[in-house]
C-alpha positions, 0 to 999 in steps of 0.5 A, a space after each residue: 384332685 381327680 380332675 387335676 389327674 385326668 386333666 395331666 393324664 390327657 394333656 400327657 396322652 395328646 403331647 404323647 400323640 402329638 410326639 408320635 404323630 411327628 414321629 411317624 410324618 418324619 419318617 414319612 418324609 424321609 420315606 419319600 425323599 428315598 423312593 423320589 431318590 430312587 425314583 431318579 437314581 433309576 431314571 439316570 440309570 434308564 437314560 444311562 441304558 438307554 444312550 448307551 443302547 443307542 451309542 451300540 446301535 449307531 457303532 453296529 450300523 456303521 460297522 455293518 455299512 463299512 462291511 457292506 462296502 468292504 464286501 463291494 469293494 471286494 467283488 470290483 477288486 474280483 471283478 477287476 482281477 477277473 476281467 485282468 486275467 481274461 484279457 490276459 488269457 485273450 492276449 495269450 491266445 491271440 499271441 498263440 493264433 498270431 504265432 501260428 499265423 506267421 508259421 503259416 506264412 512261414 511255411 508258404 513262404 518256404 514252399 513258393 521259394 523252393 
């Protein structure tokens, strides 16, 4: 009988062992499905980051060219005011030299007659 016994109590023990070490490759499984879940969650999200730093990028670089050639449209608006108000000012100026001119002759004129 004690052969009996000893032969159900080690068939017991490896069923026992057989069960745990099915037990513990399931678990096992199941632990690198989630860290290769992750594994690709984290990656979407990398790549997610990474359009979207990339999407910022182009937005900021554009932004900056549309400053950029705002701020040279500003200095030929300037230039162009400042070039009309120039010769605006030599326009004045030749009126007022042209004015006294024919103040000139004028005079010279009243001068001959009298």
């Amino acid at each position: 009988m004690d052969n009996e016994r000893a032969r159900r109590l080690t068939e017991a023990a490896q069923k026992y062992a057989e069960s745990a070490f099915e037990s513990y490759e399931t678990v096992w499984d199941h632990f690198a499905r989630a860290q290769e879940g992750q594994a690709q969650q984290t990656q979407g999200l990398f790549e997610e980051a990474i359009a979207h730093l990339r999407t910022q990028a182009e937005r900021n670089m554009y932004a900056s060219e549309e400053l950029a050639e705002q701020g040279r449209r500003g200095q030929e608006a300037g230039r162009v005011l400042a070039q009309g108000s120039a010769d605006a000012y030599a326009q004045f100026v030749d009126s007022l030299f042209l004015y006294y001119q024919e103040s000139v002759r004028l005079s010279e004129r009243e001068t001959k007659d009298r």
